[in-house]
C-alpha positions as CSV (number, residue, x, y, z in Angstrom):
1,X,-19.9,4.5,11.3
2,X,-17.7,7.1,13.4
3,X,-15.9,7.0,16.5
4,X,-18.5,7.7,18.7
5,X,-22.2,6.8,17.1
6,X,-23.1,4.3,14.5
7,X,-26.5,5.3,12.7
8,X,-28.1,1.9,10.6
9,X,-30.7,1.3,8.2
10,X,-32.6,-1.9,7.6
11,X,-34.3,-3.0,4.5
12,X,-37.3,-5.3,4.7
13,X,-36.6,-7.7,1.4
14,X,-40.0,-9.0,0.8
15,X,-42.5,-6.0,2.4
16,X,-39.6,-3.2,1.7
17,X,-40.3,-1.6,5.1
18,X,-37.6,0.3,6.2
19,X,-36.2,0.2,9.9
20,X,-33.5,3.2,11.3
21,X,-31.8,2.6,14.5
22,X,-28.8,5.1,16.1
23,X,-26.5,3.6,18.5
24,X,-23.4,3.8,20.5
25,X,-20.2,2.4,19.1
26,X,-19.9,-0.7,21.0
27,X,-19.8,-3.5,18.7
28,X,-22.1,-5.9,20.5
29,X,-25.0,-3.6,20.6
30,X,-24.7,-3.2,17.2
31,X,-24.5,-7.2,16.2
32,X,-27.2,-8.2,18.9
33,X,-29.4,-5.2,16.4
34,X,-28.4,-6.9,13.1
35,X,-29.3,-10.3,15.0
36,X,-32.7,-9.0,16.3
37,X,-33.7,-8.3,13.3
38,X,-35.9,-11.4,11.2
39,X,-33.3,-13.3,8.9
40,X,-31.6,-14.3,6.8
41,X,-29.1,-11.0,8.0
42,X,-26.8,-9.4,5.0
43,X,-25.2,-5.8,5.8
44,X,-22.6,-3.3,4.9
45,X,-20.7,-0.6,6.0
46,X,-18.1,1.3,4.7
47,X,-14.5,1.1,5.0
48,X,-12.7,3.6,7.5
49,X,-10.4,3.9,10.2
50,X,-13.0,2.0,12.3
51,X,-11.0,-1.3,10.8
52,X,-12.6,-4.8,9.9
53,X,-13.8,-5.3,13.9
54,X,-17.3,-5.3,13.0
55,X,-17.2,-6.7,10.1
56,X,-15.3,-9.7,11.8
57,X,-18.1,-9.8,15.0
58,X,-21.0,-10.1,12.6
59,X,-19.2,-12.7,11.1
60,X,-18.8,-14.7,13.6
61,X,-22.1,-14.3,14.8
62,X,-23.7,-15.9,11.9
63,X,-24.4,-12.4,9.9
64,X,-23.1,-12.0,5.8
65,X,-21.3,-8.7,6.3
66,X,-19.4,-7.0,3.5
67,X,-17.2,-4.0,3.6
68,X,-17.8,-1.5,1.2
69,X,-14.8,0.4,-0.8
70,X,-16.1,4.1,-0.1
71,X,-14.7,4.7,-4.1
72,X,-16.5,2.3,-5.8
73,X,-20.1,3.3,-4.2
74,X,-22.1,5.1,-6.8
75,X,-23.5,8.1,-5.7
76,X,-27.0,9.8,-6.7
77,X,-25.9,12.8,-9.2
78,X,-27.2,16.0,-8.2
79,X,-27.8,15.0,-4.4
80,X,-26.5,17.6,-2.4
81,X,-28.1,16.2,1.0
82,X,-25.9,14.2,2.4
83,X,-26.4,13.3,6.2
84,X,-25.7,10.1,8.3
85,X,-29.2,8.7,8.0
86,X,-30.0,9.0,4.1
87,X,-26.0,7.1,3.5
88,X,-27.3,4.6,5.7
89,X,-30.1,3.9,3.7
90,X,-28.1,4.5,0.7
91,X,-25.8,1.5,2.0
92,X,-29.1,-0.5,2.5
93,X,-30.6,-0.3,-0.8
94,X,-27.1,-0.7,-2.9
95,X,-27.0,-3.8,-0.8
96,X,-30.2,-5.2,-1.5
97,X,-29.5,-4.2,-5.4
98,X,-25.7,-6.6,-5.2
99,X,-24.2,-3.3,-6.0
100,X,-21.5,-3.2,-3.2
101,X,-17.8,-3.3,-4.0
102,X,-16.3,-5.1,-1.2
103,X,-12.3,-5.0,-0.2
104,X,-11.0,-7.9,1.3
105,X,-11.3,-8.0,5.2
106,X,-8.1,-9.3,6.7
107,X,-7.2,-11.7,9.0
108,X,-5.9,-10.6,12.5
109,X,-2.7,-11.9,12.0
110,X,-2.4,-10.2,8.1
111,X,-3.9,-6.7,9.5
112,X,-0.9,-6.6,12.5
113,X,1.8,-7.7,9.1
114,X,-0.2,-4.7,7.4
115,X,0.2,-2.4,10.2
116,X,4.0,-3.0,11.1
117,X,5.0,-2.3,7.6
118,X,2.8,1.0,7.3
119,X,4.6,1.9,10.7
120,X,7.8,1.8,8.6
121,X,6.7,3.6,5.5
122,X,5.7,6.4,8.2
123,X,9.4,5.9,9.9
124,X,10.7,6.3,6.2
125,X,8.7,9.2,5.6
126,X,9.8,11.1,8.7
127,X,13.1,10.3,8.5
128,X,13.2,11.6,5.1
129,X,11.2,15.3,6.5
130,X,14.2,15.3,9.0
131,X,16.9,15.0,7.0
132,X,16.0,18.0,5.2
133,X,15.4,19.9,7.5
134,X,18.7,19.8,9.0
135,X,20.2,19.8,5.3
136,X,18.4,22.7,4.7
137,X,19.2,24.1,7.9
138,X,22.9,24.4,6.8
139,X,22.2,25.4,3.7
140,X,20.8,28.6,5.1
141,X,23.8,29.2,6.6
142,X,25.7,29.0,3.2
143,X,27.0,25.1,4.1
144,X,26.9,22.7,2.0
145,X,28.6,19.0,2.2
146,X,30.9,18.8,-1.5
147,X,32.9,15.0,-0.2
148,X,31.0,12.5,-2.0
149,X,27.5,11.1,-1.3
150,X,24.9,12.4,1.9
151,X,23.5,10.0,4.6
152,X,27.0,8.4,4.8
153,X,29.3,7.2,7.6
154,X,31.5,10.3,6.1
155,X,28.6,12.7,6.0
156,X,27.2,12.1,9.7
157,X,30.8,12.5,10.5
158,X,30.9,16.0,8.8
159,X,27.1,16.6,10.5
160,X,28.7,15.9,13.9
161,X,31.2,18.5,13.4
162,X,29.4,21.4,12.7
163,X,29.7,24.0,15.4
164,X,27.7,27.9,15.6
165,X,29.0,30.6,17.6
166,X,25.0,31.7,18.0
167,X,23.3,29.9,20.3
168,X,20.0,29.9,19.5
169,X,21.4,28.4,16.2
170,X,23.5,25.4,17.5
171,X,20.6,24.3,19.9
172,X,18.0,24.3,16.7
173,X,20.7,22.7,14.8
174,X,21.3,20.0,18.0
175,X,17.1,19.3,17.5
176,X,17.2,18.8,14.1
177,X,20.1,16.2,14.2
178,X,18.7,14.5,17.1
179,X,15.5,14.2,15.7
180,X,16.8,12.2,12.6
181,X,19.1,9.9,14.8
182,X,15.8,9.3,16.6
183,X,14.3,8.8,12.6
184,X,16.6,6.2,11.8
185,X,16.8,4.2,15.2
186,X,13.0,3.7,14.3
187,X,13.5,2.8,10.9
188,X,15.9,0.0,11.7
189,X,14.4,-1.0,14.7
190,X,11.1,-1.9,12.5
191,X,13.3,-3.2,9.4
192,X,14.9,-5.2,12.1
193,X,11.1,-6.6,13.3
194,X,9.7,-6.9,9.5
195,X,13.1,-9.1,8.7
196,X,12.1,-11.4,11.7
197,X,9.1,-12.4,10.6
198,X,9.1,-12.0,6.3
199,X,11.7,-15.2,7.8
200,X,9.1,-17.2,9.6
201,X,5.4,-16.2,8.7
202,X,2.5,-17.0,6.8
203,X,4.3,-14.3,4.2
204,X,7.6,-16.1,3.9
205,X,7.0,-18.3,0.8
206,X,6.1,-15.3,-1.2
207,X,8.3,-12.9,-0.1
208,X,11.0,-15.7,-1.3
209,X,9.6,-16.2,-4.6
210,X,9.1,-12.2,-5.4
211,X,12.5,-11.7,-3.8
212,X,14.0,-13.2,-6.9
213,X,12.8,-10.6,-9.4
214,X,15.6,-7.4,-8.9
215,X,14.7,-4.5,-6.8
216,X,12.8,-6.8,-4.8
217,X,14.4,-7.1,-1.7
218,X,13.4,-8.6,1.7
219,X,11.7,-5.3,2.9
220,X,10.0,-4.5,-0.9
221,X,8.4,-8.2,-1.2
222,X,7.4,-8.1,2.6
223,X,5.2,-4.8,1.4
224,X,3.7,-6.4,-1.6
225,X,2.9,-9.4,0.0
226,X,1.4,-8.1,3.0
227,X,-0.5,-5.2,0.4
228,X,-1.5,-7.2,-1.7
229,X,-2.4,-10.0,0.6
230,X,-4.7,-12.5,-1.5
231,X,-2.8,-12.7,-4.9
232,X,-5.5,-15.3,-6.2
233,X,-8.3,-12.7,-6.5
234,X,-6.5,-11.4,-8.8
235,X,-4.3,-11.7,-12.6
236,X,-2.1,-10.8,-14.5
237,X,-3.9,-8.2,-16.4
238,X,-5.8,-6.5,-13.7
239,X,-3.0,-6.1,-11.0
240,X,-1.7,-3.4,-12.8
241,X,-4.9,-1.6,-12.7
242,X,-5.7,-2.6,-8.9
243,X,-1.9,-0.8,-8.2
244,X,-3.2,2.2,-10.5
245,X,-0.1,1.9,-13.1
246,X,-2.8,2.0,-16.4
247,X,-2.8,5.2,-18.2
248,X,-6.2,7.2,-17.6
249,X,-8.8,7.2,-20.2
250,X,-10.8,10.1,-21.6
251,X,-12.4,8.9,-25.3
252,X,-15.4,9.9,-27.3
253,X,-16.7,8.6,-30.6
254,X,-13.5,7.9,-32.8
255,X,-11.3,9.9,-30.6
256,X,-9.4,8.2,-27.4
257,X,-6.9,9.9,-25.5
258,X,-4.6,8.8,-22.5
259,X,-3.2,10.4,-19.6
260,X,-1.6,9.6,-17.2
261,X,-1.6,6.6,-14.7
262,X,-4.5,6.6,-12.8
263,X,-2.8,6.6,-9.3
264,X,-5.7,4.6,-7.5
265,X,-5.8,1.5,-5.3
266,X,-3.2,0.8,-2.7
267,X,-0.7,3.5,-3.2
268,X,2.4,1.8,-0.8
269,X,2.3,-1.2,-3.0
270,X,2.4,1.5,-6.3
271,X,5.8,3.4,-4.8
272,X,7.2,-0.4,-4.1
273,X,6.9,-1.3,-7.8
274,X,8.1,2.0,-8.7
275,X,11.0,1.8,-6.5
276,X,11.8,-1.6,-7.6
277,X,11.2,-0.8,-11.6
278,X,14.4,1.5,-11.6
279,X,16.2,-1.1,-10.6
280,X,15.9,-3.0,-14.3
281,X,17.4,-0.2,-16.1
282,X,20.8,-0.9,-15.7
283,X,22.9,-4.4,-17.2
284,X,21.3,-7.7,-15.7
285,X,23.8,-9.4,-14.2
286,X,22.4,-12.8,-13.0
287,X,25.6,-14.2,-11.0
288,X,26.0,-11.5,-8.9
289,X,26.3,-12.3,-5.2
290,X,23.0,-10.7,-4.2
291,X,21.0,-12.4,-6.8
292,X,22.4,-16.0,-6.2
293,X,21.4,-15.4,-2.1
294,X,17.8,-14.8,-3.0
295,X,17.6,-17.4,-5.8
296,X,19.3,-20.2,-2.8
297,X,15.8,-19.5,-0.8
298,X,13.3,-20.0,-3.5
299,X,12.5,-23.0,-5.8
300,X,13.6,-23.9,-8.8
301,X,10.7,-23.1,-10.8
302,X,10.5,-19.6,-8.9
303,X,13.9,-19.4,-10.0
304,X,13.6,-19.6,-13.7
305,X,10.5,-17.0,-13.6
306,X,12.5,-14.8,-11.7
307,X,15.4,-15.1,-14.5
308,X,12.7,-14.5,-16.9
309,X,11.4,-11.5,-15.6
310,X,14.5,-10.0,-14.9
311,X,15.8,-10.4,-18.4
312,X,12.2,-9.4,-19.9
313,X,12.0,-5.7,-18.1
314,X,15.7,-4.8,-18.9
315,X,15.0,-5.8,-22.7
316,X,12.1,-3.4,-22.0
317,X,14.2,-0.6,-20.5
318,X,16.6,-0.9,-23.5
319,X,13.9,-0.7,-25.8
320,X,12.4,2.4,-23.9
321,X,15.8,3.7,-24.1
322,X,16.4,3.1,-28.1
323,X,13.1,5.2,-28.6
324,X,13.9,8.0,-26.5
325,X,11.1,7.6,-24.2
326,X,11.2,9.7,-21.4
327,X,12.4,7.8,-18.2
328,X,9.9,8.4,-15.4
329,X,7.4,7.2,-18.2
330,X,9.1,4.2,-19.5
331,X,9.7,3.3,-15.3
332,X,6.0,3.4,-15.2
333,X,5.2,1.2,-17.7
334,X,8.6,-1.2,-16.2
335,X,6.8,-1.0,-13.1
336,X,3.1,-1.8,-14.3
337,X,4.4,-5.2,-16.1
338,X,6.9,-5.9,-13.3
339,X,3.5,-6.5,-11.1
340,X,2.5,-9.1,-13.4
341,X,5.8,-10.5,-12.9
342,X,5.1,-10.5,-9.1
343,X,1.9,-11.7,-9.3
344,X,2.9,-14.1,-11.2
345,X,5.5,-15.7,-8.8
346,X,2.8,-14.6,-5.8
347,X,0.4,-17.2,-6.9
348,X,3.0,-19.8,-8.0
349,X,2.4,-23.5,-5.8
């Protein structure tokens, strides 16, 4: 599938005659084909920033479709051909062998969730691109804030006050700032929209119930939950991996050796955990103001598991601490159990 052209491949299951079609993009030619064609109808197509669309037309018109995860397809070794046609067919027979790895297609209503929270991780991500580049604008200039914490009331102050005789140097300076007030307007204007509806939405009960686990907050467990989306297809064990927080695995005979984490799956959801894993290191504290607010919107029993968890992955960090473990290793491993801890307050009833 691309923008422009979709290019299909049909497999006969009884007589194994095989049927090519190219066509335009349009998504009802290409469901009144898969309809045309004798049934019962399965097909695939890979995932890709074409979205779930199609895969959400043939459904609707009666057709099995499953989206592929472009990782998980295996791939012929030595096959250095690789053209639109022969990964159609390729599609086509790993179909008709049950060897496609679907991912979950999304609801409507979960995909525009999905979408308003990436549009924040980008707003995060640029505000963090302009900050230094005004920081390091100054610095290049031999000034450097030395009155406590940057990104402060007290530092935008200080920003606001800087003055260059040259020109050409206050007006790139002038950008620079302006471009990261414009940066944070953003950001708040979509933390603002993501608070709005983690408080009425299909997402709500969950982010409650992983909002009492700490370095969860509001914006964290809106992420996970709209990640993650399905919790039940999942457990304990194997969210970790889906996350890509397990070590990496190269072993032969008698000999295994790890690496480290494998860094695959949904990488937004990874950074939240990681984020939120620092966050057990220091003293647990379970009266504090913060704690008690979130506890007051979930249940009791999400409560106690939250209490649990929270006491469980600082005993952890202690014990990563008493062995000397290096920190940014010990967070990883904090992080890959705190996302059985999420899950398993996700799938609590």
């Amino acid at each position: 599938m691309h923008a422009r052209s979709v290019v299909a491949a049909a497999i006969d299951e009884r007589t194994g005659e095989l049927v090519q079609r190219r066509m335009g993009s349009s998504t009802e030619e290409i469901v009144a084909w898969a309809r045309g064609l004798p049934g019962p109808v399965a097909a695939t197509y890979e995932a890709g920033p074409t979205g779930f669309g199609l895969a959400r037309a043939l459904t609707a018109a009666g057709v099995r479709c499953m989206v592929a995860a472009p990782s998980k397809l295996q791939r012929p070794v030595g096959d250095r051909v690789k053209t639109d046609a022969r990964d159609a067919v390729h599609l086509a027979r790993l179909l008709r062998l049950g060897e496609i790895v679907e991912v979950v297609v999304p609801s409507v209503e979960s995909e525009a969730a999905r979408d308003l929270v990436r549009a924040r991780e980008d707003a995060r991500g640029d505000l963090m691109s302009a900050r230094h580049r005004v920081s390091k604008l100054l610095l290049r200039q031999g000034i450097q804030y030395t009155r406590g914490k940057a990104w402060t009331v007290a530092h935008d102050t200080w920003l606001r006050s800087q003055r260059f005789e040259l020109v050409g140097l206050q007006a790139a300076f002038d950008a620079a700032y302006e471009a990261m007030i414009q940066a944070v307007d953003r950001r708040d204007r979509l933390d603002a929209a993501i608070n709005r509806m983690a408080a009425d939405s299909e997402f709500t009960d969950v982010v409650n119930r992983l909002c009492c686990l700490r370095g969860v907050s509001t914006l964290t467990g809106f992420g996970l939950a709209v990640e993650i989306g399905d919790w039940t297809r999942l457990d304990g064990h194997r969210i970790g991996a889906y996350v890509g927080l397990t070590p990496s695995e190269s072993s032969s005979g008698a000999s295994r050796t790890l690496g480290g984490i494998t860094k695959t799956g949904n990488g937004h959801a990874r950074r939240l955990l990681i984020e939120a894993a620092w966050h057990h290191r220091p003293a647990y504290r379970p009266t504090s103001p913060i704690m008690r607010a979130r506890w007051d919107r979930a249940s009791a029993a999400a409560r106690a598991r939250g209490h649990a968890g929270n006491q469980r992955l600082h005993d952890r960090w202690v014990g990563f601490q008493a062995r000397r473990k290096r920190s940014v290793v010990a967070n990883a491993a904090i992080a890959r159990e705190l996302a059985g801890w999420c899950w398993s307050l996700a799938v609590m009833t």
